[in-house]
FILUM-749114 format. One record per residue (C-alpha): residue in one letter; x, z negated, y. Coordinates in pm, whole numbers, padded with zeros to 5 digits, always signed. Each point is the difference from the previous one (the first is absolute). Last residue first. Example, Ala and Ser with C-alpha at 12.3 -4.5 7.8 and 13.67 -1.06 7.14 Angstrom:
% FILUM-749114
s+01367-00714-00106
a-00137-00066-00344
END
This chain:
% FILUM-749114
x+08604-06739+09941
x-00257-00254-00191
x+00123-00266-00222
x-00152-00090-00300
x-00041-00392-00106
x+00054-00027-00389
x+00313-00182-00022
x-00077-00298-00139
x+00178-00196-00277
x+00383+00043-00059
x+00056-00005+00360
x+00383-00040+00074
x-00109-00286+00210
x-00165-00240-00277
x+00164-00304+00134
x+00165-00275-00151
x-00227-00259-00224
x-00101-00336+00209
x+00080-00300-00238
x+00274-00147+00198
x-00102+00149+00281
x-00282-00267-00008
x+00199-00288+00173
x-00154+00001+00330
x-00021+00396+00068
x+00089-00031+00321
x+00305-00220-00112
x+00162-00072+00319
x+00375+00103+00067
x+00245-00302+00043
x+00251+00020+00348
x+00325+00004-00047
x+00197-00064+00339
x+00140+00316+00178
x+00100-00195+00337
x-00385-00131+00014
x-00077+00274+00251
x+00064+00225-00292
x-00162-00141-00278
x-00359-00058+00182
x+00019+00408+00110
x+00094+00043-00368
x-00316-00158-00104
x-00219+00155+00249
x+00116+00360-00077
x+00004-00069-00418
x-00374-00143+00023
x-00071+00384+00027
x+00092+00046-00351
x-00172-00285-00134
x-00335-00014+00163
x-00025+00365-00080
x+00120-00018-00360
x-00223-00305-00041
x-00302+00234+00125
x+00054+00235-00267
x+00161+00325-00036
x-00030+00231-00278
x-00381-00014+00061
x-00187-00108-00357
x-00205+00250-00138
x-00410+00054+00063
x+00022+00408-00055
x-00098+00078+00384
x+00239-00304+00137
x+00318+00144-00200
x-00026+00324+00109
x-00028-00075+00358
x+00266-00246+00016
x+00240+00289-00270
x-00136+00267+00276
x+00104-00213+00293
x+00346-00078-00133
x+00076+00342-00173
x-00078+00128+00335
x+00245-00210+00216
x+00288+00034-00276
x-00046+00429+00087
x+00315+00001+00156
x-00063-00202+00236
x-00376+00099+00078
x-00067+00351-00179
x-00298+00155-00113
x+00211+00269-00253
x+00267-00295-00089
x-00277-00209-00108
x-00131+00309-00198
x+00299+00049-00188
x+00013-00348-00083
x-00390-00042-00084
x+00009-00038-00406
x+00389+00058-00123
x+00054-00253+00271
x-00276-00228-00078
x+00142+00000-00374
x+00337-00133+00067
x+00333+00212-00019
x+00174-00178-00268
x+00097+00296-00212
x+00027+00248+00227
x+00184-00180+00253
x+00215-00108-00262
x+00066+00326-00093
x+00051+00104+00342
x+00258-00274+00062
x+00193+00069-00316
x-00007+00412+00147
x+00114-00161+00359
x+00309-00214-00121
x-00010-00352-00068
x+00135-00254+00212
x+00269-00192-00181
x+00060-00098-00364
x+00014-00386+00065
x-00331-00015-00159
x-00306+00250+00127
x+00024+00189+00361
x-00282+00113+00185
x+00045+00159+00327
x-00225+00107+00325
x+00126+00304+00170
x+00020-00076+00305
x+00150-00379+00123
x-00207-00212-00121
x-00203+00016-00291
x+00205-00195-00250
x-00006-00101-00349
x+00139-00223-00244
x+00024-00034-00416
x-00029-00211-00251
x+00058-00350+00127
x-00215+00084+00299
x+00078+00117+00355
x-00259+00140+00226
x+00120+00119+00294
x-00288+00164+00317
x+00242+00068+00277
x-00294+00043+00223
x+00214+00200+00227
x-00023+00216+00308
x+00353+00083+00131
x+00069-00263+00225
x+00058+00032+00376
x-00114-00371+00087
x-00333-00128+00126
x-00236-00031-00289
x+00210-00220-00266
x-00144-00180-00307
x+00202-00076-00298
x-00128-00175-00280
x+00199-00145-00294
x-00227-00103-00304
x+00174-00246-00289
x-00110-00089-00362
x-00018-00361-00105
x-00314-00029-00200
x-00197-00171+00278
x+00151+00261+00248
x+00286-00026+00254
x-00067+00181+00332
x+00291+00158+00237
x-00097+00114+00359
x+00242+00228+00207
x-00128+00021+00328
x+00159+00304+00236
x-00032+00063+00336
x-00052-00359+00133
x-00365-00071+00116
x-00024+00066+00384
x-00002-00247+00342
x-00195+00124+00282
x+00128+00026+00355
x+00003+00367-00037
x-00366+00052-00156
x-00162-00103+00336
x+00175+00229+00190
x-00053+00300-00212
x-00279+00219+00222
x+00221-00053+00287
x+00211+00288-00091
x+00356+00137+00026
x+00133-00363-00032
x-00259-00112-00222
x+00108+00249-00234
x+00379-00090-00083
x-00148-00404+00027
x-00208+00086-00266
x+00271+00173-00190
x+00260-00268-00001
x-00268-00241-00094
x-00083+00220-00295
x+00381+00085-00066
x+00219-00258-00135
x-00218-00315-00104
x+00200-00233-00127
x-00013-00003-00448
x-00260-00114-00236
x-00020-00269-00277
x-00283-00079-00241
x+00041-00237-00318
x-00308+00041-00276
x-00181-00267-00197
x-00183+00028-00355
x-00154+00336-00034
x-00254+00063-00302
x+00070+00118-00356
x-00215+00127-00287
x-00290+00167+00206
x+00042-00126+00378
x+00317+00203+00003
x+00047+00239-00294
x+00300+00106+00122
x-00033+00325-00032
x-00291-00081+00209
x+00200-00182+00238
x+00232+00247+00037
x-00218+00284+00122
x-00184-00234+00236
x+00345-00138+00176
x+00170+00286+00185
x-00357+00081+00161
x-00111-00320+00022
x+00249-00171+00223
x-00078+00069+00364
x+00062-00239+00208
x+00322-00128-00213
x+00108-00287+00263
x-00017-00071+00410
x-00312+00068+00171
x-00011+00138+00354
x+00036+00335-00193
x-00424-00026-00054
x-00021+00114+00341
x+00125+00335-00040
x-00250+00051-00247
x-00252-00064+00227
x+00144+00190+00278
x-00397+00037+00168
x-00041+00220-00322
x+00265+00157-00161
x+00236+00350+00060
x-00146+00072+00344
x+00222-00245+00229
x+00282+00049-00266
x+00212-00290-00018
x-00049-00058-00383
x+00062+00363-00047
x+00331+00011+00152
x+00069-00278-00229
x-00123+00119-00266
x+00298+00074-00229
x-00088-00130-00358
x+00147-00225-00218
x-00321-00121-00219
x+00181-00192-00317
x-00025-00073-00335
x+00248-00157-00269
x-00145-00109-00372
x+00248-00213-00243
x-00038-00088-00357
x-00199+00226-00139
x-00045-00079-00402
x+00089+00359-00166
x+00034+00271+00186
x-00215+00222-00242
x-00217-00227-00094
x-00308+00217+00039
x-00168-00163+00237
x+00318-00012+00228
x+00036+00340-00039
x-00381+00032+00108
x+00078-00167+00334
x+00323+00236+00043
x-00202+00270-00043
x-00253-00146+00246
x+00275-00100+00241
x+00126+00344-00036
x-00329+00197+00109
x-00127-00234+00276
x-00295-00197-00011
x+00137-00339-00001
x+00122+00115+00305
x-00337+00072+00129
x-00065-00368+00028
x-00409+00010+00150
x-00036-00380-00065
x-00279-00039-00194
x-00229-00251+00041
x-00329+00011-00277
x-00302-00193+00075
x-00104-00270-00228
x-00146-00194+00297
x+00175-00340-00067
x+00327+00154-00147
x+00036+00229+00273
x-00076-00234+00275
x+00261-00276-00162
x+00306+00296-00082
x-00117+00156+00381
x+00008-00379+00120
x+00313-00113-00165
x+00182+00300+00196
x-00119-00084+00323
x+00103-00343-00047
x+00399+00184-00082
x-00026+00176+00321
x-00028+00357+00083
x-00199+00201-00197
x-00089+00261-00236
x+00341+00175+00087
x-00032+00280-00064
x-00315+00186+00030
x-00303-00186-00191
x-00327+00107-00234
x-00250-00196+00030
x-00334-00030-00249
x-00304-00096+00198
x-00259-00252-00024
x-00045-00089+00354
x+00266-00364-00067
x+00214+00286-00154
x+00009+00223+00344
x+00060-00338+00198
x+00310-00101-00192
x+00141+00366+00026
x-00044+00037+00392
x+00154-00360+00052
x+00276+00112-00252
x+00111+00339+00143
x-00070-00086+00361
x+00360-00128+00132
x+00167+00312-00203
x-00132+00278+00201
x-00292+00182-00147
x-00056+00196-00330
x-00283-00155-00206
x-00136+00156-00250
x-00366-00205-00056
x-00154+00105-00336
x-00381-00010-00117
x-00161+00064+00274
x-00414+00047+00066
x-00089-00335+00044
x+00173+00078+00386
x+00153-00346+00162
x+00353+00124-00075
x-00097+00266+00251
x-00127-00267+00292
x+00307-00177-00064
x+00200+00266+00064
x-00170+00046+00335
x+00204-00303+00064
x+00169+00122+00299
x-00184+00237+00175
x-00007+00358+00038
x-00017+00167-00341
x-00194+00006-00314
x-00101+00300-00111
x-00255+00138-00313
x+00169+00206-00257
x-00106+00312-00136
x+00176+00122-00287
x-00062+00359-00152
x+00352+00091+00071
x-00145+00322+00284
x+00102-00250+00286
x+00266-00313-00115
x+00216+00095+00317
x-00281-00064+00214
x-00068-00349-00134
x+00374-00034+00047
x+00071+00088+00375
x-00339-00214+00018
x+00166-00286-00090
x+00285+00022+00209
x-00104+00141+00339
x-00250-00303-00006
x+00246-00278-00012
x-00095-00308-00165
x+00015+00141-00336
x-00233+00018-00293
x-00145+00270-00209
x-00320-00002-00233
x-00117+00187-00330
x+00295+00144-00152
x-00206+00050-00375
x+00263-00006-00323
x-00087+00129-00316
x+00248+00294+00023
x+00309-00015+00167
x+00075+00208+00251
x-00157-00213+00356
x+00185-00312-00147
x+00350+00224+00092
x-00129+00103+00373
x-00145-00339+00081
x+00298-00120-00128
x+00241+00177+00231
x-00225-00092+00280
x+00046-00320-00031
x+00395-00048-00054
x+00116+00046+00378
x-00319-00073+00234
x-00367-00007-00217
x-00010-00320-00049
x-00327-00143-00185
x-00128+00218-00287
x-00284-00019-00208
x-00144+00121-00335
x-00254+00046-00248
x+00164+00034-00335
x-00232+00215-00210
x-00059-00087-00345
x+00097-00373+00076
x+00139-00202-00345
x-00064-00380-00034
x+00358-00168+00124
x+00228-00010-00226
x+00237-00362+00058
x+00328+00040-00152
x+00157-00251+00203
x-00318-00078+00261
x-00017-00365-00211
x-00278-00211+00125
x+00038-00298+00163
x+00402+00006-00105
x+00113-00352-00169
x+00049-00305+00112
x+00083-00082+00381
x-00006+00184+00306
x+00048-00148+00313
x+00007+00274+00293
x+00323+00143+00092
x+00242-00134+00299
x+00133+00327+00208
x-00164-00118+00308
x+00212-00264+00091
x+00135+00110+00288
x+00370-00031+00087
x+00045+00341+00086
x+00196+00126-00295
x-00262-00148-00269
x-00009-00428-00002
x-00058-00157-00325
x+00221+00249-00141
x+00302-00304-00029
x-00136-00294-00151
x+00311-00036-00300
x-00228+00133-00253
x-00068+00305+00205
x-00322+00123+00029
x-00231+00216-00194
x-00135-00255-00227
x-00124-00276+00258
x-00353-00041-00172
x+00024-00318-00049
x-00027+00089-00394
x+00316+00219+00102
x+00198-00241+00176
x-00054-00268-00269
x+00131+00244-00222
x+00330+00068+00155
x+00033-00360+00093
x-00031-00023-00409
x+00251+00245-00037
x+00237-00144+00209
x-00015-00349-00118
END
């Protein structure tokens, strides 16, 4: 009987909730979580999907706040690529950029003052990639339109907000044949690609068990009156669950081989009291009238820890906490019946068997021997640009690279449904007392024949960057 309630939930296009009813209703009672009904197999399958190659990638950027400007500044040294417009409401912004980009050879036009100016830019016949880098409310209406006007997207984290949002970047995608990337630069970083290639190589054997987190202190940040927009960000703590879950969970999910061998089945979300944001607004509202109307507000909990449970029985554990002293952590753990590793805390560690961690010559062997070819390619270069690190270049260059020589993106539209699906889902398990609640198949069945990403870069790599 369970299984075929299971089913009949699915073809009714209820995958995604719980079994037992629960999720119909997300943490404010609304229903607006409920995805669209799709049955049978994908329209047209984005997994894998090259998309016909573009010389020169003509390109434009909306948001040019916190994370904008940075990849105006990255795009601008990579060759093949054309910055041809800028977006953002506020004028001191955009041209703070446009100036910034003098002498580079790129000459974009503006688009500033009103709100959907955007619009007006995805409009252009002269774009071939959107990069969108605005607060999270806009990321999927500004993605869905840019496809619908022939444009490739490229997403900050998360791609959006609800799980119907979600079905309509995988449904837009598929429909226009427009790549969505979600712009994941953890799945960019240094050991995660090591650890990525590893995994490849069968050195840790069959993984078992991922872990990821984002603990990071912001909330000084979050309360900043210049830090975000109009307190967007700050506003998005009225929700309760893992808000932010992509960072800790992209790595794993490609060693994974999520949506390409094994999907997520159901996940159970708890979080603890709030003990400091409401404390703090009500700190600041005293000294300043500015913060009234965030001290009667309730916050999420500090920390969410959110557990998933694959098809083939493996196990995620998220962590996400924003507003506590933590030293920053992704955690990043990959166990496997071979071996384990761990990013978190410094220095990562690799340990094979029941031997123990190995020491730092083993580690630099290994590192030698599995270090993965777009490393040994642009590594020393990412690091050179910069951007975390150098994991926010290797990102935009690999995007870049990959749409000039007609490859497959590393990350497709079901990874960006699926990952940001995580927030609305464990919003749905918390105010239901931590219920399960099922995880939708974006993919509808076809990661069973999907073949795991080609991040290490074996093909490609033929895009020069320019210092």
């Amino acid at each position: 009987m369970k299984q075929k309630r299971r089913e009949f939930l699915k073809a009714s296009g209820l995958a995604g909730l719980s079994m037992a009813g629960i999720g119909l209703l997300n943490a404010e009672g609304k229903s607006n979580d409920l995805p669209h009904s799709f049955v049978g197999p994908p329209k047209f399958n984005m997994s894998g999907f090259a998309a016909p190659k573009i010389a020169t990638v003509r390109i434009g950027f909306v948001g040019l706040g916190n994370r904008g400007p940075g990849a105006v500044n990255r795009m601008s040294k990579i060759d093949g690529v054309d910055i041809k417009a800028l977006c953002d409401l506020r004028p001191e912004k955009v041209n703070a950029v446009k100036k910034s980009l003098e002498g580079s050879g790129h000459n974009p036009e503006v688009y500033t003052g009103k709100e959907e100016e955007w619009k007006k830019m995805c409009d252009r016949s002269d774009l071939d990639l959107i990069y969108i880098a605005t607060p999270w409310s806009m990321h999927a209406p500004m993605a869905l339109y840019a496809m619908n006007q022939g444009k490739h997207v490229c997403i900050e984290v998360p791609a959006a907000k609800t799980v119907d949002e979600c079905w309509q970047l995988v449904e837009t995608s598929e429909k226009t044949r427009k790549h969505c990337m979600i712009l994941e630069n953890c799945c960019y970083d240094f050991f995660e690609l090591l650890t990525l290639n590893m995994s490849r190589q069968g050195l840790l054997g069959k993984i078992i068990h991922g872990e990821g987190a984002y603990n990071h202190d912001l909330l000084n940040q979050n309360f900043d009156k210049a830090a975000y927009y109009d307190m967007w960000r700050l506003k998005e703590n009225f929700r309760n669950g893992n808000l932010y879950p992509t960072h800790g969970l992209g790595p794993v999910a490609q060693v994974l081989d999520i949506n390409r061998g094994d999907r997520m089945d159901y996940l159970v979300a708890t979080s603890t009291a709030d003990f400091s944001m409401s404390a703090k607004a009500k700190e600041l509202a005293a000294k300043d009238d500015f913060y009234k109307g965030y001290a009667n507000k309730t916050y999420r909990g500090n920390m969410n820890v959110t557990t998933i449970r694959t098809e083939l029985g493996r196990t995620i554990m998220l962590q996400h906490d924003v507003s506590s002293p933590n030293i920053y952590s992704r955690i990043f753990k990959i166990s496997g019946t071979k071996g384990s590793v761990i990013k978190y805390p410094d220095p990562a560690r690799i340990a094979f068997g029941d031997e123990g961690w190995i020491d730092e010559v083993e580690y630099k062997k290994v590192e030698d021997q599995y270090q993965p070819p777009i490393i040994k390619r642009i590594g020393e270069l990412a690091k050179q640009v910069g951007g975390h690190g150098g994991m926010d270049f290797l990102m935009d260059w690999r995007t870049i690279d990959c749409l000039r020589n007609g490859l497959a993106l590393d990350i497709d539209v079901y990874d960006a449904a699926l990952w940001s699906a995580i927030a609305p889902l464990s919003e749905q398990s918390v105010a239901n007392r931590s219920k399960s609640i099922d995880i939708p198949d974006f993919t509808r069945g076809a990661w069973k024949t999907n073949k795991p990403v080609d991040i290490s870069m074996q093909t490609g790599g033929t895009t020069k960057v320019k210092l």
